[in-house]
C-alpha positions in Angstrom: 130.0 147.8 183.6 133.0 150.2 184.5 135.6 147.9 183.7 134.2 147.0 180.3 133.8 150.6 179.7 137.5 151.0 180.8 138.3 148.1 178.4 136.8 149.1 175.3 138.2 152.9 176.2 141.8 151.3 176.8 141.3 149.2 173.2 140.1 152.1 171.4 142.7 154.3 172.3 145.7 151.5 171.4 144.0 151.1 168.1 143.8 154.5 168.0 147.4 155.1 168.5 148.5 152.5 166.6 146.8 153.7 163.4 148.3 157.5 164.3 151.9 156.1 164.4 152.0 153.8 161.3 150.0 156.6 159.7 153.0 159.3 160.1 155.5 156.8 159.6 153.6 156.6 156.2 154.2 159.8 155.7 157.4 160.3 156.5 158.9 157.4 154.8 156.7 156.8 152.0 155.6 153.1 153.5 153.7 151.5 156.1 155.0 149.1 158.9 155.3 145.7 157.7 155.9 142.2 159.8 159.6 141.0 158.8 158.7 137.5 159.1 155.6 134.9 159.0 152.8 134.5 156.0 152.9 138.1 155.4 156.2 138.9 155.6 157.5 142.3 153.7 153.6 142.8 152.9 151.0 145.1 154.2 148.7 142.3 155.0 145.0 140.6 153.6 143.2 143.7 153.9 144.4 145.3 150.8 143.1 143.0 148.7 139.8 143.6 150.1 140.4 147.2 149.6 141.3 146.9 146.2 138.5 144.5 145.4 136.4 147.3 146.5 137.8 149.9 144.2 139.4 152.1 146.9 142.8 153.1 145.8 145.9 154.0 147.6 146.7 157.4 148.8 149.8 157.7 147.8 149.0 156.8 143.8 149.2 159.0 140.8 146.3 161.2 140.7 145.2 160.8 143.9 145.5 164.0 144.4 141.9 164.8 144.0 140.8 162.3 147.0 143.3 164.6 149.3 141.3 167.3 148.1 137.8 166.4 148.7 138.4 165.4 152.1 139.9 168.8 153.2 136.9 170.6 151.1 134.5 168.3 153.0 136.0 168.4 156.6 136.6 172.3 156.6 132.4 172.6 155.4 130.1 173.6 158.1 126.0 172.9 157.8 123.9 175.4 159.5 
């Protein structure tokens, strides 16, 4: 039980970190990280067509300003 608690801790924590990095490399160059080669090469990947089949819309779009927003209003409100 330890080492699959050590495991999913280990997992967690690459994903983690993983999502941090390409996250402020987002924001400092204005892109994510994208494979070279292969089926996706030079794209971000499947997911965002799932994404955008869902309706959720990229961060970084015009007048997206307003989703940037809500989530700092949001995260900064406390419940007592």
């Amino acid at each position: 039980m330890k080492i699959l608690r050590a495991a999913l801790i280990l997992l967690a924590s690459l994903e983690g970190g993983w999502i941090t990095f390409d996250g402020a490399h987002a924001l400092h160059t204005g892109e994510y990280l994208k494979p070279r080669l292969g089926a996706y090469g030079g794209r971000v990947g499947e997911w965002t067509r799932v994404a955008s089949a869902l309706g959720a819309i990229s961060a970084y779009a015009p007048g997206a300003g307003w989703a940037w927003w809500a989530l700092f209003v949001f995260a900064g409100r406390r419940d007592t």
